[in-house]
Gaussian input, Z-matrix of N, CA and C with variables (Angstrom, degrees):
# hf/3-21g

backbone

0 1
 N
 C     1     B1
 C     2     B2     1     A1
 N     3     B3     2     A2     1     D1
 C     4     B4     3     A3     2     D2
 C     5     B5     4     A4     3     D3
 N     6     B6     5     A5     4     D4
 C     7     B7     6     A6     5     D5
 C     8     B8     7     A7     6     D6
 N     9     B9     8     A8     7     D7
 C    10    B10     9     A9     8     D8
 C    11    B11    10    A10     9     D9
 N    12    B12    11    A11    10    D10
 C    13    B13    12    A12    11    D11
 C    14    B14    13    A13    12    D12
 N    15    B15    14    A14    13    D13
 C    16    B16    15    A15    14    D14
 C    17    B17    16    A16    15    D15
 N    18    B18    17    A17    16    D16
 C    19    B19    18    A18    17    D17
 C    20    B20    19    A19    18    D18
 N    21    B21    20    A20    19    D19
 C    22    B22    21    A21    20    D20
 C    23    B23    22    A22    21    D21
 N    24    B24    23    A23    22    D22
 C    25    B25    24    A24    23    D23
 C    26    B26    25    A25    24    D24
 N    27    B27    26    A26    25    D25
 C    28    B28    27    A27    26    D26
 C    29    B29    28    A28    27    D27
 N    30    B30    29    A29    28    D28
 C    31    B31    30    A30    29    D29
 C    32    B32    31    A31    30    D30
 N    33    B33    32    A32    31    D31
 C    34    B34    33    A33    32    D32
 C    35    B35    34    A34    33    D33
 N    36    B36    35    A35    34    D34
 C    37    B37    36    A36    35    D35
 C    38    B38    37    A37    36    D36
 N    39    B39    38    A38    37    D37
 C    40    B40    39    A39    38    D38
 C    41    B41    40    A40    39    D39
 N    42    B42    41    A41    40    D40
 C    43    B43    42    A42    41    D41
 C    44    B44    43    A43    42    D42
 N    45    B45    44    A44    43    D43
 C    46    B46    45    A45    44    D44
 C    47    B47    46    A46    45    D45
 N    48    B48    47    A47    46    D46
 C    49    B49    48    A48    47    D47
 C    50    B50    49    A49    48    D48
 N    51    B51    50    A50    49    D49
 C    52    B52    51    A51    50    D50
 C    53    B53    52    A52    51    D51
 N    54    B54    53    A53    52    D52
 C    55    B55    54    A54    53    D53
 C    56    B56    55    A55    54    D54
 N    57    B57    56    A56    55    D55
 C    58    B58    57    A57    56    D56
 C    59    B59    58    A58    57    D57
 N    60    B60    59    A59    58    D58
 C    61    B61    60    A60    59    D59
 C    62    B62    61    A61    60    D60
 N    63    B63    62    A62    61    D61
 C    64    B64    63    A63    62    D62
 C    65    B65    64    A64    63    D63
 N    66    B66    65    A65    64    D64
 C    67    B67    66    A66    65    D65
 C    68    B68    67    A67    66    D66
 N    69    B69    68    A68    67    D67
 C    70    B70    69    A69    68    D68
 C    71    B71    70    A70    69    D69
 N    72    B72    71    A71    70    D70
 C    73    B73    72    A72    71    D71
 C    74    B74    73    A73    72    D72
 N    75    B75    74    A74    73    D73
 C    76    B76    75    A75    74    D74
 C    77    B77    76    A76    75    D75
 N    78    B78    77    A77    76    D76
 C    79    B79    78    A78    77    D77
 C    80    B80    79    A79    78    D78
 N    81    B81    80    A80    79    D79
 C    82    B82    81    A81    80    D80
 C    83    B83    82    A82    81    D81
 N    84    B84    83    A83    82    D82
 C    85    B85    84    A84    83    D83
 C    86    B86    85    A85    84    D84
 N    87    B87    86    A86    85    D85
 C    88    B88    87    A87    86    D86
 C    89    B89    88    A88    87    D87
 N    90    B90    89    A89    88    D88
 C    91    B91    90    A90    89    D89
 C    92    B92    91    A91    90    D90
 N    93    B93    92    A92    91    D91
 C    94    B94    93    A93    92    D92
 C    95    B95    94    A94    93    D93
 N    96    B96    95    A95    94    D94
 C    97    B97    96    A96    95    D95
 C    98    B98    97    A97    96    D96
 N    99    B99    98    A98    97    D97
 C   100   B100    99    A99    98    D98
 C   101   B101   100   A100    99    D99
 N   102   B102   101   A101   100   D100
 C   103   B103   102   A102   101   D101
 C   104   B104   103   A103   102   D102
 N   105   B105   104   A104   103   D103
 C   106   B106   105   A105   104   D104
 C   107   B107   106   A106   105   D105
 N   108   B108   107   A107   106   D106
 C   109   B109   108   A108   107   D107
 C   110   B110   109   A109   108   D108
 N   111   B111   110   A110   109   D109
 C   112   B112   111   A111   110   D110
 C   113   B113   112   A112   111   D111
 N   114   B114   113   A113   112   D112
 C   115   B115   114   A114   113   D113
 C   116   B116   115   A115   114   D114
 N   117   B117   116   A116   115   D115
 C   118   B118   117   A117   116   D116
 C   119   B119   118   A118   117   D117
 N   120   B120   119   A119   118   D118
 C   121   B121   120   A120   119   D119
 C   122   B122   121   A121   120   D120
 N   123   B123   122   A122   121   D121
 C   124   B124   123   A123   122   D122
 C   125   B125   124   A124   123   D123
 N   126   B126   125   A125   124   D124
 C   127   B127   126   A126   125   D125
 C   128   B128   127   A127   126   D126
 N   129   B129   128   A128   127   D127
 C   130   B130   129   A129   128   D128
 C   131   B131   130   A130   129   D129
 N   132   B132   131   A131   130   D130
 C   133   B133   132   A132   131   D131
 C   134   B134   133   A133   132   D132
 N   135   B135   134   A134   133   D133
 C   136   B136   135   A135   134   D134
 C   137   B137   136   A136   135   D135
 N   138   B138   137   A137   136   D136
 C   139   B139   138   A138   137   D137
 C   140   B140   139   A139   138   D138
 N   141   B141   140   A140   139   D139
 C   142   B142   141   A141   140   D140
 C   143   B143   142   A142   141   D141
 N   144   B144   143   A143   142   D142
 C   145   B145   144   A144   143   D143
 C   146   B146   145   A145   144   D144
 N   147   B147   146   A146   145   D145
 C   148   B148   147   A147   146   D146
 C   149   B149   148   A148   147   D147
 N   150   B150   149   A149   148   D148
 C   151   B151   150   A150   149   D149
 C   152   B152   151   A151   150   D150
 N   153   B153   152   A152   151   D151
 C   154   B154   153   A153   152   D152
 C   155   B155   154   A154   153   D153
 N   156   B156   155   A155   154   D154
 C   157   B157   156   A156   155   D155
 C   158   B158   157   A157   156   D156
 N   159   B159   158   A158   157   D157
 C   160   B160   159   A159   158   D158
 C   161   B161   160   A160   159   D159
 N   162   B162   161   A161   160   D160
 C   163   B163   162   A162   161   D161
 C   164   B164   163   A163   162   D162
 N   165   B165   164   A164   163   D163
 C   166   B166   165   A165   164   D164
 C   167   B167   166   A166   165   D165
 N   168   B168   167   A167   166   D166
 C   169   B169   168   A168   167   D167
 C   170   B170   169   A169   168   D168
 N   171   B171   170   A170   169   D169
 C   172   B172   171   A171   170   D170
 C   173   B173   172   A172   171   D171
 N   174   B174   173   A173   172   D172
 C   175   B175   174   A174   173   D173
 C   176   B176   175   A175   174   D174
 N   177   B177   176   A176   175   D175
 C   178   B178   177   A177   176   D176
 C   179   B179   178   A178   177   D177
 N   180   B180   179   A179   178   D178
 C   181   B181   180   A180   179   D179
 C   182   B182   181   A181   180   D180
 N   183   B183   182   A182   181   D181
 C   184   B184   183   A183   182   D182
 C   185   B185   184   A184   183   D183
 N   186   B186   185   A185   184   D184
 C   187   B187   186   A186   185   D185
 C   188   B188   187   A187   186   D186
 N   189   B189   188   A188   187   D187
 C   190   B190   189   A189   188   D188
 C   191   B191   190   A190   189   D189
 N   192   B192   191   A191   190   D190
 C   193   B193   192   A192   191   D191
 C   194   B194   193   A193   192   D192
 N   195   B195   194   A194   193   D193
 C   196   B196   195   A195   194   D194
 C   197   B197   196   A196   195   D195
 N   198   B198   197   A197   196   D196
 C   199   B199   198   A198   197   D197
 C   200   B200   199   A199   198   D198
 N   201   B201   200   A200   199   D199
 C   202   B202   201   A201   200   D200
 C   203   B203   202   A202   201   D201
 N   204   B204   203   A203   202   D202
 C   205   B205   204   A204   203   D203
 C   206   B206   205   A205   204   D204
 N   207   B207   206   A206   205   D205
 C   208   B208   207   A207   206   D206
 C   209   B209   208   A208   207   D207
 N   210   B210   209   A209   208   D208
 C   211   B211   210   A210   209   D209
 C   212   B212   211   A211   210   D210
 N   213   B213   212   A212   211   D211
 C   214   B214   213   A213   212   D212
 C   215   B215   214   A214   213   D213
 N   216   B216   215   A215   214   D214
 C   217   B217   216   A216   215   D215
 C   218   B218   217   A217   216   D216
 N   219   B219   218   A218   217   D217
 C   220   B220   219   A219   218   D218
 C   221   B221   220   A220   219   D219
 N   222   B222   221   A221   220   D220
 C   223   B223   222   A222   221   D221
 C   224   B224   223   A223   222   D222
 N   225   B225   224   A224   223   D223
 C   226   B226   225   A225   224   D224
 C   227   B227   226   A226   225   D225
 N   228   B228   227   A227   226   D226
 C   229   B229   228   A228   227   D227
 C   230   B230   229   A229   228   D228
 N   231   B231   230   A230   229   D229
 C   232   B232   231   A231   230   D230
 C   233   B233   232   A232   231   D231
 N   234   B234   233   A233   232   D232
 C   235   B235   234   A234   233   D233
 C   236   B236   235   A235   234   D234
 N   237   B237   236   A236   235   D235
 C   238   B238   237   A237   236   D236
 C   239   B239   238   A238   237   D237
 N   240   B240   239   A239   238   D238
 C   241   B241   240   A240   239   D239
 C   242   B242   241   A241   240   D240
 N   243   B243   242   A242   241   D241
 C   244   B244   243   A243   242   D242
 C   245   B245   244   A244   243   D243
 N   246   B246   245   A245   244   D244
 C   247   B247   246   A246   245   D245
 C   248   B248   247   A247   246   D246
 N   249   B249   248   A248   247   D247
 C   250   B250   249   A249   248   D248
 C   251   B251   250   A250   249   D249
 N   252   B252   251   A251   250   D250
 C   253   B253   252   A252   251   D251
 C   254   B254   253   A253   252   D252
 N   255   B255   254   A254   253   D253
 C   256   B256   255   A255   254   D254
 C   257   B257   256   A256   255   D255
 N   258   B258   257   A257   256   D256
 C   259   B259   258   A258   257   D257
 C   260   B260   259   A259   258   D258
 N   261   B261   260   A260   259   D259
 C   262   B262   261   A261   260   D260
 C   263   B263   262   A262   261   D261
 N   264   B264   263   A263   262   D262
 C   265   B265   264   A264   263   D263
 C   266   B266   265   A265   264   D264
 N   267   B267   266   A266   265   D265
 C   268   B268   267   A267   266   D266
 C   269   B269   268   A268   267   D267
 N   270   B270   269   A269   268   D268
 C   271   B271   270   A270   269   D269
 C   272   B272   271   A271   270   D270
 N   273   B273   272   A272   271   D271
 C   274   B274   273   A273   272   D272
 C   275   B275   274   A274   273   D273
 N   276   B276   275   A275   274   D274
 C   277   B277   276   A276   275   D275
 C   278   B278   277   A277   276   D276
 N   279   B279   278   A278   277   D277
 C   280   B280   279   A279   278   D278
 C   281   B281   280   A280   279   D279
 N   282   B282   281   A281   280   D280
 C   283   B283   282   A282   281   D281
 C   284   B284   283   A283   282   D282
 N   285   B285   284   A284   283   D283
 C   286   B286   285   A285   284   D284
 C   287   B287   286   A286   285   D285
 N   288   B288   287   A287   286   D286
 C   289   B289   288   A288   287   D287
 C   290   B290   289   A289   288   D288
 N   291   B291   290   A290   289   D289
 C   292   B292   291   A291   290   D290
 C   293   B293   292   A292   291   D291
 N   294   B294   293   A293   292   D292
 C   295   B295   294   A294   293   D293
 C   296   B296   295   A295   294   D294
 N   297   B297   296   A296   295   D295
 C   298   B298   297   A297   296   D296
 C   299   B299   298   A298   297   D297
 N   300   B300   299   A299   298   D298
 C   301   B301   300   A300   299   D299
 C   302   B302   301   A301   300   D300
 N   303   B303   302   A302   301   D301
 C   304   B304   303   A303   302   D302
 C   305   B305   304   A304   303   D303
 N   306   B306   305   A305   304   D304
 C   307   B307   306   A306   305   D305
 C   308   B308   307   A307   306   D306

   B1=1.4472
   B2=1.5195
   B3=1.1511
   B4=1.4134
   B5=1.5366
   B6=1.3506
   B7=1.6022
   B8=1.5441
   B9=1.6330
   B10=1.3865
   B11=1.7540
   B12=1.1741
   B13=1.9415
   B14=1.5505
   B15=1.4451
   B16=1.4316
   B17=1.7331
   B18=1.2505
   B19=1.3285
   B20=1.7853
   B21=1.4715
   B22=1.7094
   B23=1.1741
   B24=1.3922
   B25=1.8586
   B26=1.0082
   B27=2.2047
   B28=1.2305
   B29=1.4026
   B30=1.7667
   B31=1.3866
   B32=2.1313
   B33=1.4042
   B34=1.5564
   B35=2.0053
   B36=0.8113
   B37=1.7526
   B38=1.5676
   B39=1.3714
   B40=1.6425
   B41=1.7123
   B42=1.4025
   B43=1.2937
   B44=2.0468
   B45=0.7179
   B46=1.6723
   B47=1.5944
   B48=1.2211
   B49=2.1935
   B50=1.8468
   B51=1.3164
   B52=1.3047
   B53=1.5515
   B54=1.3995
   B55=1.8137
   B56=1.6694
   B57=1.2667
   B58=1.5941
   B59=1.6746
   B60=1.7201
   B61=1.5008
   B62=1.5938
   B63=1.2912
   B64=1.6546
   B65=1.5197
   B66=1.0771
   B67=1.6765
   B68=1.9346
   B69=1.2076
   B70=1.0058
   B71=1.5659
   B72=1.4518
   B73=1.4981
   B74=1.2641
   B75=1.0872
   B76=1.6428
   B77=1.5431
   B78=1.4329
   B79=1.6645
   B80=1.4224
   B81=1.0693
   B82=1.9240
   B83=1.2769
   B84=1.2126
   B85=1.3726
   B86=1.8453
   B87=1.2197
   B88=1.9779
   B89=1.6031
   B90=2.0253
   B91=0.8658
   B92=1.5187
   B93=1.4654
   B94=1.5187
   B95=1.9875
   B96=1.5647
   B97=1.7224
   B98=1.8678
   B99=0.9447
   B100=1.7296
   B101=1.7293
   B102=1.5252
   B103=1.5426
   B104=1.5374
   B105=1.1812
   B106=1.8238
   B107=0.9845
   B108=1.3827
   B109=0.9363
   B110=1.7490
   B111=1.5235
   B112=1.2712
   B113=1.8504
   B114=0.5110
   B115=1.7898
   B116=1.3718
   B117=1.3856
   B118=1.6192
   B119=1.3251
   B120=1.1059
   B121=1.3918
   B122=1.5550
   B123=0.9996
   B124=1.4124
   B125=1.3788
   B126=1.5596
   B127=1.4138
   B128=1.1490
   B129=1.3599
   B130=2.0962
   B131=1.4613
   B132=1.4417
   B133=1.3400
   B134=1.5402
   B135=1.0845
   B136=1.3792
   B137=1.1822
   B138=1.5371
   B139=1.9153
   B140=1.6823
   B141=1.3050
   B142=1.3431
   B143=1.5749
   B144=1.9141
   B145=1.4594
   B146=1.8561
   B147=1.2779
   B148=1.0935
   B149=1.5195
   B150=1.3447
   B151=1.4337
   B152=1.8695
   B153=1.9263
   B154=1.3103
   B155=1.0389
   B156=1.5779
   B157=1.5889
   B158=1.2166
   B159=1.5518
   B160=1.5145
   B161=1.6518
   B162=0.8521
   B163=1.5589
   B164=1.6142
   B165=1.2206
   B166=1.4095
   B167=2.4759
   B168=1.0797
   B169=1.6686
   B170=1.4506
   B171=0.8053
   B172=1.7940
   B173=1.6589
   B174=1.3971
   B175=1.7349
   B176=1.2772
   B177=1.3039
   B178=1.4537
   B179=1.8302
   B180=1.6471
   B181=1.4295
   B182=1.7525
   B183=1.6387
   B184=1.5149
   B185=1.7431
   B186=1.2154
   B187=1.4816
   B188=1.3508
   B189=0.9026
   B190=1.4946
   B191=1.7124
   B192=1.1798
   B193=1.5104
   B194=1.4794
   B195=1.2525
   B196=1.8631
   B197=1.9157
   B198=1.5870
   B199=1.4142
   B200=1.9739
   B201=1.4856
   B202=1.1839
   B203=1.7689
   B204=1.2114
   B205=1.6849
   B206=1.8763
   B207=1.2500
   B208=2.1370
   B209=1.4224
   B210=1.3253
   B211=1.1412
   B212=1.6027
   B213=1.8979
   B214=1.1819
   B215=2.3439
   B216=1.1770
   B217=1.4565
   B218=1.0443
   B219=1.7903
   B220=1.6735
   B221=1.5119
   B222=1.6831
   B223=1.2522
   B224=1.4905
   B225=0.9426
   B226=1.6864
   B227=1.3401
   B228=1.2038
   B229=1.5900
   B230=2.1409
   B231=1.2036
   B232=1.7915
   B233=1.5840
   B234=1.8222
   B235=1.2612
   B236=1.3943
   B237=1.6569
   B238=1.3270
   B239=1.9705
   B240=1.3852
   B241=1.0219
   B242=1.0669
   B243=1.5531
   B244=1.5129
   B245=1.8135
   B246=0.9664
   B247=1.8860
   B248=1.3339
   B249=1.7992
   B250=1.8404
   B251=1.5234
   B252=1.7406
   B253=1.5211
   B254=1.4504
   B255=1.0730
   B256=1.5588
   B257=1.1411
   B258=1.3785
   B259=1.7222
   B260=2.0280
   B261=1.2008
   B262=1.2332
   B263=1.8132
   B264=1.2939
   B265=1.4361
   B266=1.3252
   B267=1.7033
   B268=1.2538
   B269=1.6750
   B270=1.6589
   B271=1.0704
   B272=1.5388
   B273=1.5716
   B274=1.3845
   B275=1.2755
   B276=1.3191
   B277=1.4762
   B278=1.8068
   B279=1.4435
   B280=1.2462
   B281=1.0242
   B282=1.6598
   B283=1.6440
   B284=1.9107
   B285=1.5405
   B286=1.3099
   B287=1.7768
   B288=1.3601
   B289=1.8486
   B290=1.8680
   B291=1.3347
   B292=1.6636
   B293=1.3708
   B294=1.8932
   B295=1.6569
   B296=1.7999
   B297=1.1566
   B298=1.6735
   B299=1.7634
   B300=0.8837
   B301=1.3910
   B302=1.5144
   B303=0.9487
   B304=1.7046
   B305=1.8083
   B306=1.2030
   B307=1.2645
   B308=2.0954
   A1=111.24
   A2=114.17
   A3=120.95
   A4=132.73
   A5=96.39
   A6=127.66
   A7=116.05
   A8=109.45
   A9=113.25
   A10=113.28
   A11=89.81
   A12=104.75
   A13=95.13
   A14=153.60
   A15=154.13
   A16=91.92
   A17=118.60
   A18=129.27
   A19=111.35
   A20=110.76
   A21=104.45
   A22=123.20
   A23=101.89
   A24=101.77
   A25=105.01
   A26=139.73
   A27=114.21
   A28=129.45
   A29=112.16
   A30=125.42
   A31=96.68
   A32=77.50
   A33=104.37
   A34=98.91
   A35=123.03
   A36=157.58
   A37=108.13
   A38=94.87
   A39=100.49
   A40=108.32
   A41=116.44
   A42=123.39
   A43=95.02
   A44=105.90
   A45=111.13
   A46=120.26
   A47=85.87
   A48=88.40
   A49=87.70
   A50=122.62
   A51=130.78
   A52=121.86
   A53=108.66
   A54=122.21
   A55=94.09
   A56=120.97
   A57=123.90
   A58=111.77
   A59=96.42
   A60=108.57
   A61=101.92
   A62=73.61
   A63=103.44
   A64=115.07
   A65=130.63
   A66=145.51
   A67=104.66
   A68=106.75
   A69=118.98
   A70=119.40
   A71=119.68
   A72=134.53
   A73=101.46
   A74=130.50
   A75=138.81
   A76=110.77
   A77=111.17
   A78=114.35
   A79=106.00
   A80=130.60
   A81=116.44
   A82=109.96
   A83=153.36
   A84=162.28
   A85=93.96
   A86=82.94
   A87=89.47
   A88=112.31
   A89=109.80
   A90=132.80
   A91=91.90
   A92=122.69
   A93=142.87
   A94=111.65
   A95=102.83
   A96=107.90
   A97=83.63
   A98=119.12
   A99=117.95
   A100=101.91
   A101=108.42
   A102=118.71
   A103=97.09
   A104=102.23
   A105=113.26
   A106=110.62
   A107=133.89
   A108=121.41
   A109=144.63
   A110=109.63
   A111=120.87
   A112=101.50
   A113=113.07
   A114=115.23
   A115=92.92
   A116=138.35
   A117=124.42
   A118=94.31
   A119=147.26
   A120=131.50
   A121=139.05
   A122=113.87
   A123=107.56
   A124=112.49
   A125=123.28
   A126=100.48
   A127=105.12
   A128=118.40
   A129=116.33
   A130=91.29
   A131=117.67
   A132=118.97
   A133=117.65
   A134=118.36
   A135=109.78
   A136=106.39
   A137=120.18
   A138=124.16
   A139=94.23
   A140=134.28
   A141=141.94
   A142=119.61
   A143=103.55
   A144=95.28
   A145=93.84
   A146=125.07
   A147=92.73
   A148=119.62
   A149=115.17
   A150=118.03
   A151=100.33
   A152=119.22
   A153=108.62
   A154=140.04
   A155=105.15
   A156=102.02
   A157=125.83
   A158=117.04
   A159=119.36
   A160=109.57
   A161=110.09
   A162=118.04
   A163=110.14
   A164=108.97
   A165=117.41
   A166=70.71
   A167=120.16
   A168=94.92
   A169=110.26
   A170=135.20
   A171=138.64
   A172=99.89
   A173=108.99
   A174=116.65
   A175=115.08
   A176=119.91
   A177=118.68
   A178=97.61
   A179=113.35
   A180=106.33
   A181=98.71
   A182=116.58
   A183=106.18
   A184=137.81
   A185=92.56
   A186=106.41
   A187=131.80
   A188=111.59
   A189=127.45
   A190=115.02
   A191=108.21
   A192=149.25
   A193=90.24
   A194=105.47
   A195=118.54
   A196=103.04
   A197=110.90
   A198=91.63
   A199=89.85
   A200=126.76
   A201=136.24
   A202=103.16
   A203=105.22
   A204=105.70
   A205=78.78
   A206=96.92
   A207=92.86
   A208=116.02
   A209=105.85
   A210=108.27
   A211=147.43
   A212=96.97
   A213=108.15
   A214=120.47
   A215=75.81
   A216=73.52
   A217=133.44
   A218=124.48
   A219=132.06
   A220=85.91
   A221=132.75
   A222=141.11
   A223=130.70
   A224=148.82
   A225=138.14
   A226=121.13
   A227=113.52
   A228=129.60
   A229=99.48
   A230=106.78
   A231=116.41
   A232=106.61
   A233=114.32
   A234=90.32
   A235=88.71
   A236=150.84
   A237=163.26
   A238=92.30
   A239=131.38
   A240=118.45
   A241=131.76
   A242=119.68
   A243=121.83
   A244=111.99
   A245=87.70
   A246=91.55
   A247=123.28
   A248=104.60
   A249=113.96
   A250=100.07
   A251=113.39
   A252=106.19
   A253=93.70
   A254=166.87
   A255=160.65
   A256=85.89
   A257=132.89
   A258=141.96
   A259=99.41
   A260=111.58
   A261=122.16
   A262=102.39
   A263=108.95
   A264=112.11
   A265=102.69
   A266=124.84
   A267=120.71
   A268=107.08
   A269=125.21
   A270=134.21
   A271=120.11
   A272=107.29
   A273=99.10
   A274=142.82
   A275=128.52
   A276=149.09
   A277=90.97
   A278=130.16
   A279=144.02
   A280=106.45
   A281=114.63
   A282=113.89
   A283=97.84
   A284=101.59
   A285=88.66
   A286=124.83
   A287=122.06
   A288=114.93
   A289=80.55
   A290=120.31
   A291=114.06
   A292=106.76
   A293=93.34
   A294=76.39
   A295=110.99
   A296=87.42
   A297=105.32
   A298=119.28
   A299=88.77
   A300=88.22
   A301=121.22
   A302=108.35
   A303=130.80
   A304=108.47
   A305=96.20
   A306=109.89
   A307=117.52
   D1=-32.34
   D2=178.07
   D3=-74.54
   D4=-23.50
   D5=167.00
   D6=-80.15
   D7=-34.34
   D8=163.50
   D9=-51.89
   D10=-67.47
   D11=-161.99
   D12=-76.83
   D13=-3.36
   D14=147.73
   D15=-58.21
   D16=-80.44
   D17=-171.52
   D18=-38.12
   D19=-59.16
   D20=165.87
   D21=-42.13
   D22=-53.84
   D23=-171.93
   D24=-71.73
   D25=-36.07
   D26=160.59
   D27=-27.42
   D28=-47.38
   D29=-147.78
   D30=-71.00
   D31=-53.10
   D32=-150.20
   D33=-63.28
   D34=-29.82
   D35=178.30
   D36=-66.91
   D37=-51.77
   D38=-169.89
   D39=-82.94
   D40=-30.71
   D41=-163.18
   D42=-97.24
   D43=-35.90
   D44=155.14
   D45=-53.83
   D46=-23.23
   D47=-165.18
   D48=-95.77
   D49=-33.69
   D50=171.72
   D51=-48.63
   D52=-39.86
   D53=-162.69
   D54=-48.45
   D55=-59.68
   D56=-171.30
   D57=-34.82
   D58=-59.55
   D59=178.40
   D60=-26.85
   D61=-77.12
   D62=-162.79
   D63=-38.83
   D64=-62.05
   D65=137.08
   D66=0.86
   D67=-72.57
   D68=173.47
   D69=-42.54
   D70=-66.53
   D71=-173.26
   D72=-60.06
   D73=-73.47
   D74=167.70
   D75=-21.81
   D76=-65.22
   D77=173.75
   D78=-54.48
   D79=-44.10
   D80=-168.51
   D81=-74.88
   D82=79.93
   D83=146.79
   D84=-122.99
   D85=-57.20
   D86=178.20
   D87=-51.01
   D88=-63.85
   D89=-151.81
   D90=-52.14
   D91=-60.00
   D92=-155.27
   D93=-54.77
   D94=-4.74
   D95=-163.59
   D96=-122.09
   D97=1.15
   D98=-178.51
   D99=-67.45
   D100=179.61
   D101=155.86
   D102=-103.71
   D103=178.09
   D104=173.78
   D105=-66.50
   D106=-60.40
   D107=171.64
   D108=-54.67
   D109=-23.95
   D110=168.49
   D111=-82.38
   D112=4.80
   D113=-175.65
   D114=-106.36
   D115=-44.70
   D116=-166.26
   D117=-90.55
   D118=-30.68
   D119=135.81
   D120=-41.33
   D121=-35.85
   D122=162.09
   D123=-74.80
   D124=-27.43
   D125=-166.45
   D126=-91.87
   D127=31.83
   D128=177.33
   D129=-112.38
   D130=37.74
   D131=137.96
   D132=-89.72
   D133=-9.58
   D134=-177.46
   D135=-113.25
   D136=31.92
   D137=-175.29
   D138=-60.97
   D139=-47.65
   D140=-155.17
   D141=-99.38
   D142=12.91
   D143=179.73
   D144=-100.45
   D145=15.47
   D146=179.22
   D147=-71.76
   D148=-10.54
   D149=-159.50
   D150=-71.81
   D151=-9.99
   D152=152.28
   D153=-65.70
   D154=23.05
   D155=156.45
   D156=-111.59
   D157=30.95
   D158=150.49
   D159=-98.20
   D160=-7.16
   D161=163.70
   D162=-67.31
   D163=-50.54
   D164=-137.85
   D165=-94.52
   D166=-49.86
   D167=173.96
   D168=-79.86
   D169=19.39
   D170=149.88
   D171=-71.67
   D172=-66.17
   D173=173.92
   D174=-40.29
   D175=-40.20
   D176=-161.57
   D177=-83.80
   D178=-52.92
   D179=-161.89
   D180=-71.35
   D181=-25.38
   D182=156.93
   D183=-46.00
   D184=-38.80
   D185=157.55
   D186=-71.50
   D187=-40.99
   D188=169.17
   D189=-48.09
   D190=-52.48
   D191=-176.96
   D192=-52.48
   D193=-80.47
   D194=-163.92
   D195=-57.50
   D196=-28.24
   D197=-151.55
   D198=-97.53
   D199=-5.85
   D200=160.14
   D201=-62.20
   D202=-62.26
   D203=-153.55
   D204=-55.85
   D205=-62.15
   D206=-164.21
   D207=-32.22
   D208=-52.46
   D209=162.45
   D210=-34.97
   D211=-56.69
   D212=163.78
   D213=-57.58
   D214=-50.75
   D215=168.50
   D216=-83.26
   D217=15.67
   D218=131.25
   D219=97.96
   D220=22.52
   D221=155.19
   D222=-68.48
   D223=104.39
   D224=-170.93
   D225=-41.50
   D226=99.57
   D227=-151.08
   D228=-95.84
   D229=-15.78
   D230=-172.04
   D231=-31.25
   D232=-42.69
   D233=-155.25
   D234=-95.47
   D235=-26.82
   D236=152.72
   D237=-17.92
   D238=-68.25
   D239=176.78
   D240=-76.60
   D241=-16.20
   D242=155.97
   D243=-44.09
   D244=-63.82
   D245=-169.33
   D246=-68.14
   D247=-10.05
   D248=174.85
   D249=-83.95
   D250=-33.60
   D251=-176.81
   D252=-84.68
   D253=18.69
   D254=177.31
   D255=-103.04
   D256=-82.84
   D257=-173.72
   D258=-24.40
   D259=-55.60
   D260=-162.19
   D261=-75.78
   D262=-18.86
   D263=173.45
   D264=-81.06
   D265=-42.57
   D266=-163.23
   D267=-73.69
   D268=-4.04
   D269=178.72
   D270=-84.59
   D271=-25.89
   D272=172.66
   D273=-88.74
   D274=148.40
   D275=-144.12
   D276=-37.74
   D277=-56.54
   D278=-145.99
   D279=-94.23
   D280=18.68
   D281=176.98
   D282=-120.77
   D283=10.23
   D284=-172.59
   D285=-72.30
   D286=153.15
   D287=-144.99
   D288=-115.73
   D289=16.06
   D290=167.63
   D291=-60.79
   D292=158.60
   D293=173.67
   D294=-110.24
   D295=151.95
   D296=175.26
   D297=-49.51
   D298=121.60
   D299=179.17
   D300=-109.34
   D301=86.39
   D302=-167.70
   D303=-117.13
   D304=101.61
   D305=-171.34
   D306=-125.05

């Protein structure tokens, strides 16, 4: 039972920590035909998503969680830590999707 509701909140956590991505990819077909200046304006729609990154360390210690318990119970845990070290990649500084401001 405990492996159930670890495993949801992995699921449910990780695909939540995704929405931003996703937000993002979807918008650039539009974004890509803008001027610079109408583009750094549009993207101060997303001044208030940073707060998805208590989502996105909910995802990670969810992961963390699932690929310990698998472990503990001598289950093949490979792809459980694949996706806690991906989560933990998508956390660092040099993955940030702001835009550059090079002028």
């Amino acid at each position: 039972m405990a492996l159930r509701l670890i495993q949801f909140l992995a699921i449910m956590l990780t695909a939540l920590a995704l929405v931003p991505s996703g937000t993002h990819l979807a918008a650039l077909p539009n974004k890509m035909a803008m001027a610079q200046a109408a583009y750094f304006i549009a993207q101060q729609i997303y001044a208030g998503w940073a707060l998805f990154g208590i989502v996105l360390f909910g995802a990670l210690a969810a992961n963390l969680a699932h690929t310990i318990v698998l472990c503990r119970l001598g289950r093949s845990f490979g792809y459980a830590l694949a996706s806690f070290l991906r989560l933990l990649l998508l956390t660092s500084p040099s993955s940030s999707s702001g835009p550059s401001r090079q002028i």
